[in-house]
C-alpha positions as CSV (number, residue, x, y, z in Angstrom):
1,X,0.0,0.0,0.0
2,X,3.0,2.5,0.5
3,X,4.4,2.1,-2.8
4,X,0.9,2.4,-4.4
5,X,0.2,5.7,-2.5
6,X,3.8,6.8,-3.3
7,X,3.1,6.6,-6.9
8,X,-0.3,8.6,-6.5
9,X,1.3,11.4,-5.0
10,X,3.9,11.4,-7.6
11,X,0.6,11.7,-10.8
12,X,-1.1,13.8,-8.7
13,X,2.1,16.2,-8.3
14,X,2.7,16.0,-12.0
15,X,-0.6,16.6,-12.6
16,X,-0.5,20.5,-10.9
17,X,2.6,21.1,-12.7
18,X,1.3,20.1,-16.3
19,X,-2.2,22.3,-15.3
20,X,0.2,25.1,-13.7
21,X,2.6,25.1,-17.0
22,X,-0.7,25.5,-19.3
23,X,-2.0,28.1,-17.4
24,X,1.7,29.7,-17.5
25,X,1.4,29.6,-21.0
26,X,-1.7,30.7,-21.7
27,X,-1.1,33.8,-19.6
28,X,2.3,34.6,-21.6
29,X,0.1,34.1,-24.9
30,X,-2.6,36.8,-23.8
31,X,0.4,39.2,-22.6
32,X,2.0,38.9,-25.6
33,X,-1.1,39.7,-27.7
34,X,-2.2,42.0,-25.6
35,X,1.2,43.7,-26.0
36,X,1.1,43.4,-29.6
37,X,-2.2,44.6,-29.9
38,X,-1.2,48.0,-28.3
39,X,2.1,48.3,-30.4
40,X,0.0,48.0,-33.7
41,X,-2.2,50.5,-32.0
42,X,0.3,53.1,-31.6
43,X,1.8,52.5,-35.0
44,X,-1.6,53.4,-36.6
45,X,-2.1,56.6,-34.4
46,X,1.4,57.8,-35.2
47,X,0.9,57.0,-38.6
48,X,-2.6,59.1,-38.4
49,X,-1.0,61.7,-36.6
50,X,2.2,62.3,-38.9
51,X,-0.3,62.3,-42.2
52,X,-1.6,65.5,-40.8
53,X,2.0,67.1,-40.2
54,X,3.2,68.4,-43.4
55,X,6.2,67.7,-44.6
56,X,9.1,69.6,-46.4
57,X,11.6,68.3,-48.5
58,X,14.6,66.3,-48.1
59,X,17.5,65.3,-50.3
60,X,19.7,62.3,-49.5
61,X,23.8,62.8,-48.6
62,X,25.3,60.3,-50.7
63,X,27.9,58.8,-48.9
64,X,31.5,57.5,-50.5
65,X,32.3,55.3,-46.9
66,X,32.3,51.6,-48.2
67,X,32.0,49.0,-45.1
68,X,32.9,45.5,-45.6
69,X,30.8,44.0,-49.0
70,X,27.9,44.0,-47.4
71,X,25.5,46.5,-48.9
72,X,24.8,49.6,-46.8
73,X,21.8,52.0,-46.0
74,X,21.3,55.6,-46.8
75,X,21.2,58.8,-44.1
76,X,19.5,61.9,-45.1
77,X,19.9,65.4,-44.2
78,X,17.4,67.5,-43.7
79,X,17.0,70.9,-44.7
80,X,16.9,73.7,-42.0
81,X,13.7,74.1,-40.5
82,X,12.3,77.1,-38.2
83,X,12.7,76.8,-34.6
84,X,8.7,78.1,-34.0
85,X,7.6,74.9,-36.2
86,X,9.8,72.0,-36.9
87,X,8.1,69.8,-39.8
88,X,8.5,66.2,-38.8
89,X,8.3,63.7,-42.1
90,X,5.1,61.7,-42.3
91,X,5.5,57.8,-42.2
92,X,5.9,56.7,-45.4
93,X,3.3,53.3,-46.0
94,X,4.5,49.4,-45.8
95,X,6.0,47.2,-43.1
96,X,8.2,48.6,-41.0
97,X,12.0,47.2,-41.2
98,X,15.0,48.2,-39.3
99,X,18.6,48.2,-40.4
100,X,20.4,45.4,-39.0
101,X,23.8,46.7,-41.1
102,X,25.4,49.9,-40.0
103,X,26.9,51.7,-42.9
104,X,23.9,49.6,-45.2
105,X,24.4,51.0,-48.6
106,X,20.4,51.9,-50.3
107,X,21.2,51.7,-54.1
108,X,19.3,52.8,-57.1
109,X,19.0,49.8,-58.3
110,X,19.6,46.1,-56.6
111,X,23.1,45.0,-57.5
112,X,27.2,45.6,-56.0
113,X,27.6,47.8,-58.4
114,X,24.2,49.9,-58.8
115,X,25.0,53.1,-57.9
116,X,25.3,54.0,-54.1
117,X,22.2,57.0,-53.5
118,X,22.9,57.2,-49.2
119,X,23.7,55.2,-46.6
120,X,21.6,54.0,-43.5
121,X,23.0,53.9,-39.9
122,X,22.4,51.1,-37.5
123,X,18.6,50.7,-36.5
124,X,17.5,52.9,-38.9
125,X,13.8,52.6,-39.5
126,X,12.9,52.0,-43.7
127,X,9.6,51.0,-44.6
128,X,9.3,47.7,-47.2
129,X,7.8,48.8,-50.7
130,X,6.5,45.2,-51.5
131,X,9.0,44.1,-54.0
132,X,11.8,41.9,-53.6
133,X,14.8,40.2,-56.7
134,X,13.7,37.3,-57.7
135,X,17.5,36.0,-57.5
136,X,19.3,36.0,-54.1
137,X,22.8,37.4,-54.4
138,X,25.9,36.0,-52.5
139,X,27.5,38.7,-50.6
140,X,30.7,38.2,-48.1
141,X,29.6,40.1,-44.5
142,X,33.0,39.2,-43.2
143,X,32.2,36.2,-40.4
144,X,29.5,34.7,-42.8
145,X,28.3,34.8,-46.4
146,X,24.9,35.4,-46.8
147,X,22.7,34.7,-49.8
148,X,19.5,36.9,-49.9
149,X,17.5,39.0,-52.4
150,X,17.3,42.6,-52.5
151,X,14.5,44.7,-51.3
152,X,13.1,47.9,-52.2
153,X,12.5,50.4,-49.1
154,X,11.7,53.7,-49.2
155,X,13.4,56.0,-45.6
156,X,11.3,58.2,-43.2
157,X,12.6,61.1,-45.4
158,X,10.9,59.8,-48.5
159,X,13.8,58.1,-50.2
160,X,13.4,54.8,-52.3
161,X,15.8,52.7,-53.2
162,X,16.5,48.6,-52.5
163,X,19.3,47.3,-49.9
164,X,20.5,44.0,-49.4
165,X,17.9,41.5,-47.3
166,X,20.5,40.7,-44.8
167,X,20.7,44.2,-43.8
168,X,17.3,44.9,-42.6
169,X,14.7,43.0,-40.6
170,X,11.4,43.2,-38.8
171,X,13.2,43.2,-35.1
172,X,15.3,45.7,-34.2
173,X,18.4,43.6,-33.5
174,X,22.2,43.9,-35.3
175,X,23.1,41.5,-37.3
176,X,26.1,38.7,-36.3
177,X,28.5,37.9,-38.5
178,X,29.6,41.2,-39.8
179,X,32.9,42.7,-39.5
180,X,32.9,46.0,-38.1
């Protein structure tokens, strides 16, 4: 009889773990959407509230720094503004990507040797413009070679141009593998 009511104690233990670890999870799962739910939230109000900013002008500094192969985004300058009312630059439409590259070349074109229009710094927000090469191209980032299409993007300032996949991505994060 003590071995049998050993072994019930044992299910009966397991059993409140397993029902505490689903109820664990199921928790972490509402957080999470909740969280979510709230970030997409303030992505459409900031995207509602810059559309009724106006916006002036910008023009890209083209950049001659080459880092490493890997193909490097664009930073703009903008113009002077007055100090009474700064113009902030509305939020251009598409997913949201962040530069995972510093120095990430944005190029008119997708290629090594399109021409080089600016160059985008290290968590740099771009916005995806829904196209993507149809070929993947092999570039050397130094610690790994990555093979990846190019993507067209288009900067807070208005710019479009395409970068190299491996240099931008959904989660703002830096990429491993490149020299620096």
């Amino acid at each position: 009889m003590k071995g049998l009511l050993s072994k019930i104690e044992y299910i009966v233990i397991g059993l409140f773990a397993l029902i505490f670890l689903m109820w664990a999870i199921s928790k972490c799962n509402a957080h999470k959407e909740q969280a979510q739910e709230e970030a997409s939230t303030e992505a459409r109000e900031d995207s509602l509230a810059n559309k009724a900013i106006p916006t002036a002008p910008t023009t890209p500094a083209v950049s001659q720094t080459v880092a490493t192969n890997a193909v490097a985004d664009t930073a703009q300058a903008r113009p002077s503004q007055s100090a009474a009312q700064p113009a902030k630059p509305a939020e251009p439409q598409g997913s949201k990507l962040y530069v995972t590259i510093d120095k990430l070349k944005l190029r008119k074109a997708p290629g090594l040797k399109s021409e080089t229009i600016g160059e985008l710094k290290l968590f740099d927000e771009v916005y995806y413009m829904d196209e993507v090469t149809d070929s993947t191209f092999e570039v050397n980032l130094g610690k790994e070679i990555a093979d990846e299409p190019y993507v067209k993007v288009k900067t807070k300032f208005g710019t479009i141009g395409w970068v190299y996949g491996a240099g931008v991505h959904y989660v703002k994060k830096k990429r491993s593998g490149v020299l620096e």
